[in-house]
N, C-alpha and C positions, 0 to 999 in steps of 0.2 A: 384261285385268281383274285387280284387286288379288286375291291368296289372303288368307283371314283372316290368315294369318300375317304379311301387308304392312299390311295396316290398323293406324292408331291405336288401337291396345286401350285403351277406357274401361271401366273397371271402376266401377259407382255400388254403393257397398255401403249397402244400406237399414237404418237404426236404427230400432229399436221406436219409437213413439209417437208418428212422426211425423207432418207433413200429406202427402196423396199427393201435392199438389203437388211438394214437395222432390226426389223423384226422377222424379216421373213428366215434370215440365218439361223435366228436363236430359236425359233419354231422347228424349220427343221435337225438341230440338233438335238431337240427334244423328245422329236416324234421318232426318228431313226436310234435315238436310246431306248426308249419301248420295242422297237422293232429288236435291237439285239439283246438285250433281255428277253422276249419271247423267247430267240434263236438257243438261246442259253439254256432255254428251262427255267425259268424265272418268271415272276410276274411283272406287267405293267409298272412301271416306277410314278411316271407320270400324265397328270393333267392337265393339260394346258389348253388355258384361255387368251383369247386376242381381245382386247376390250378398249373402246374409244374412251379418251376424259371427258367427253360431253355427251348430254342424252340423247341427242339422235344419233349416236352412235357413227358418225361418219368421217372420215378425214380425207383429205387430199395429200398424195405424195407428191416429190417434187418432180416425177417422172409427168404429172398431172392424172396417175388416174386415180381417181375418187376410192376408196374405200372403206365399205362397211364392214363397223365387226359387229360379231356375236352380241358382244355383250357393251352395256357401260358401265366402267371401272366398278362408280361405288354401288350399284347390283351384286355384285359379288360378292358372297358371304366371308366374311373375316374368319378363323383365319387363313391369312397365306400363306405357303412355303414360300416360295419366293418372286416378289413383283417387279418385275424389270421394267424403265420405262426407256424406249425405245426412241431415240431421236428426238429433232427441236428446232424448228425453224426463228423461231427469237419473234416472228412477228405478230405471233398470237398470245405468245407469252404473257401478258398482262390483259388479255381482252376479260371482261367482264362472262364472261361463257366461260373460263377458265376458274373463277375464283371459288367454287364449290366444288370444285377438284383439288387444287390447290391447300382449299379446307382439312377437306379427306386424308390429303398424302399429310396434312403435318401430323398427321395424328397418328400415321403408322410407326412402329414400333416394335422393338425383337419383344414386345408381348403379344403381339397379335401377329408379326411375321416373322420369317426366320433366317430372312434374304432381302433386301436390297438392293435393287440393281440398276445402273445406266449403261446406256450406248450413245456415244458421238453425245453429241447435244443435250442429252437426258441427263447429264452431270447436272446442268443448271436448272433442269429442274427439281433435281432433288437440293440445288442449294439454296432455290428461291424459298421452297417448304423447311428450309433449315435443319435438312437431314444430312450436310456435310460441315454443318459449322466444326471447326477445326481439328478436321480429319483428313486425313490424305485418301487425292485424287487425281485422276486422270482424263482426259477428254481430247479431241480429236487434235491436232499438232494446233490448226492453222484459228482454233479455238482456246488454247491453252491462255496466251497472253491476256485476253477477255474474262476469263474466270479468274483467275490471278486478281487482275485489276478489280472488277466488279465484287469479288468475294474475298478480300486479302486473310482472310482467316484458315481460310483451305490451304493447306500443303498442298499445292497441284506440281506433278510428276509429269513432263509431258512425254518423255522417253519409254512409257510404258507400253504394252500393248493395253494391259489392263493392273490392277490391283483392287486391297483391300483393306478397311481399317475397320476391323469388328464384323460386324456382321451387314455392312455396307461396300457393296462391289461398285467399281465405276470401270469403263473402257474407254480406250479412243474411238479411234476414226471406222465408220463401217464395217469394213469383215473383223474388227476385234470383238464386235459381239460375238462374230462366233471361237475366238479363240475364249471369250471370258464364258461360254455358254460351254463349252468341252472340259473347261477348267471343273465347274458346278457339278459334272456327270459326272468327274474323276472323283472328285468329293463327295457324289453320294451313295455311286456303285464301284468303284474301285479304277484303277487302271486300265485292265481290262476291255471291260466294255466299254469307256472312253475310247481308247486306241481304235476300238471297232468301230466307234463312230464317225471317228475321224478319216476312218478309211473309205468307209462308204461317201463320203465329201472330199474325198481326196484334199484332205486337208492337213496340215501338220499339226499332231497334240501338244505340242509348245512348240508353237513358231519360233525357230531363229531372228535373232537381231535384234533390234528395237527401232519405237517408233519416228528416232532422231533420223533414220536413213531414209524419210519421204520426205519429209519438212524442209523448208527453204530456211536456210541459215539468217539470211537477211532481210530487212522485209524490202518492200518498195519505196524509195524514200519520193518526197513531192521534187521539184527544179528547186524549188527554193534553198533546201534543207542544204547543207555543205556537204556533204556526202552525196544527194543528188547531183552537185556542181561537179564532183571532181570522180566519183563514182568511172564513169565514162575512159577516163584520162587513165585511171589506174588498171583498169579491164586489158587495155593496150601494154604497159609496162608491168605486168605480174613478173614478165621473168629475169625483170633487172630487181638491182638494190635497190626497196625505199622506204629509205631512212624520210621519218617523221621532214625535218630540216628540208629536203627537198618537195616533199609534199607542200610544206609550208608554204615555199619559196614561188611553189607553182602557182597558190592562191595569193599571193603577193600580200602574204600575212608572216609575223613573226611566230615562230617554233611554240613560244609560250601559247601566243593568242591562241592562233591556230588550236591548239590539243585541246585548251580548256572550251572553245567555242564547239567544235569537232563534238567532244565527250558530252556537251547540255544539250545539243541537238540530235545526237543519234544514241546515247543512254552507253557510250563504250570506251573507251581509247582509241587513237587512228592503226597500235600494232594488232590489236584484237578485229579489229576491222579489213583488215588488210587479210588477216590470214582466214576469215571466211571468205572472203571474195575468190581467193586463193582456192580452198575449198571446192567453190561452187562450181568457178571453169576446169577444175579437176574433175569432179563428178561428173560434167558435161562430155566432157573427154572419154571417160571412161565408159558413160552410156553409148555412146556415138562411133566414137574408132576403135581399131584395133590397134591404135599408139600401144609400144611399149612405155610400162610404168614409168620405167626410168627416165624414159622422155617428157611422160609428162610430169613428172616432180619436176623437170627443170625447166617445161615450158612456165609452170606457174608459181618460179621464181621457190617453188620448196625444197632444194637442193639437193638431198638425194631421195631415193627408195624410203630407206631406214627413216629418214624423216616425213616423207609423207606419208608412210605407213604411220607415226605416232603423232603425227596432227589428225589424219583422218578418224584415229581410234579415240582421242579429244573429243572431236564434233559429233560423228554422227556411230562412236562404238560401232565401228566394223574397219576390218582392214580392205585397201584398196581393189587385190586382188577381189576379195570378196564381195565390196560392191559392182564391182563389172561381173560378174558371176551371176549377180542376182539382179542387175536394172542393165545389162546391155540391151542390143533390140530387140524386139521379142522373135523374131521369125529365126535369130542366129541360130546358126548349128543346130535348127530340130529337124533340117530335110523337107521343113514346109516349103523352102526357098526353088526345091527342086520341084516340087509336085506343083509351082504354080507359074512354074517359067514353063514346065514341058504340059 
């Protein structure tokens, strides 16, 4: 049998405000890998530590309840196999209680560890320590634009569930800690007991899809923006013809103006715009009714099947059928409908 001192040290350090998801996934995929290693005849792979970035050791989740870990981060004797920091609320990010943590993580390194890791929000903290200066990255969808902006030197992927560049892992949005934590087990025991552990969480070892098929295509624009103005007006007429010229015509601006003001104010052209809108009340559709396809490519002006099948695989890489498959309601067709009516 391994001494802790042979084991894989995971160190998951917990940020304030996060979901317990974040850490709590990637713990138990750790600990249910020891479990099927034992099961195998093999020894303990790993050790894992939960450790706060500040010394009283406590954080609050955004669920609100308080949590103490074991340890604080830099107690932990170097070195690590692999330290994932786990979530990120942004609003302690800079507090002064932060900055000897902060100190710490720049200083980590594949000489002292052998792994890197974020979840959801923990991206920016490993960018603030300048552990992603111009490496490709990943982080939760409705987070991507922000990391982009704040760090333009990062290659940020937001379509991933997770990746990697070197020996630095980054995920998206909550349960992708645990597709990126299943990933690490496949990488250190083999397939195998990966799969195992995956099934004990009834979880899939490489999810299907990607993370484009959560994320809102569009954002929110304010009344003012020109897209907030006529947004409304085009929701209504998706399943006519419209051509730029009428759009124009409707803001009572010419075709030129129109496009070039259109494009400095929402960052796109009005045809690119149009067919996310398109898009999005197609996917509404498809969560919601049991509209045939074909209907709805023509409710939302995408003309046939063939074609809203190769817009939808543009935007969010999955075909249509297969997002109604995977986000219709959730009670459809599993028979819970009948166990709660009778």
């Amino acid at each position: 049998m391994n001494t802790a001192a042979e084991k894989k040290k995971v160190v998951i350090v917990v940020m304030t405000g996060n979901m317990l998801l974040d850490f709590a996934g990637p713990t138990d995929v750790f600990s249910n890998a020891n479990n099927c290693l034992l099961a195998s005849g093999l020894a303990e792979g790993y050790e894992v530590l939960i450790a706060a970035p500040t010394a009283d050791r406590t954080v609050k989740a955004r669920t609100g309840v308080e949590i103490r870990c074991p340890y604080h981060v830099m107690e932990i004797t170097l070195p690590i196999d692999t330290l994932i920091i786990a979530g990120n609320d942004f609003h302690g990010s800079s507090a002064a209680a932060l900055d000897d943590f902060y100190e710490w993580l720049a200083l980590i390194s594949a000489a002292n560890t052998r792994r890197i890791a974020s979840i959801c929000g923990g991206a920016f903290v490993l960018a603030k320590a300048g552990l992603l200066e111009g490496k490709r990255a990943t982080t939760h969808w409705e987070l991507s634009e922000k990391l982009k902006r704040e760090y333009p030197s990062i290659q940020v992927n937001a379509n991933l569930f997770f990746t990697n560049d070197g020996n630095v892992y980054t995920s998206a949005g909550v349960s992708s800690g645990i597709d990126l934590s299943l990933a690490l087990v496949e990488e250190d025991f083999g397939k195998d007991i990966a799969i195992r552990v995956a099934r004990k969480l009834v979880f899939y070892l490489s999810r299907p899809g990607f993370q484009a098929q959560f994320g809102n295509l569009l954002p929110i624009y304010e009344s003012e923006n020109i897209a907030g103005k006529i947004q409304s007006w085009l929701r209504d007429h998706l399943h006519e013809s419209l051509e730029v010229g009428r759009i124009a015509g409707k803001m009572n601006m010419s075709t030129r103006n129109f496009t070039r003001v259109f494009h400095r104010e929402t960052g796109m052209p009005p045809a690119k715009f149009i067919e996310k809108l398109r898009v999005e009340a197609a996917r509404k559709l498809l969560e919601d009714t049991d509209i045939p396809l074909e209907r709805i490519a023509e409710q939302c002006g995408m003309g046939n099947l063939v074609s809203m099948r190769r817009i939808f695989l543009r935007h969010l890489l999955v075909t249509p059928s297969d997002y109604r498959r995977i986000f219709r309601t959730a009670l459809k067709d599993t028979g819970i409908e009948d166990l709660l009516v009778n």
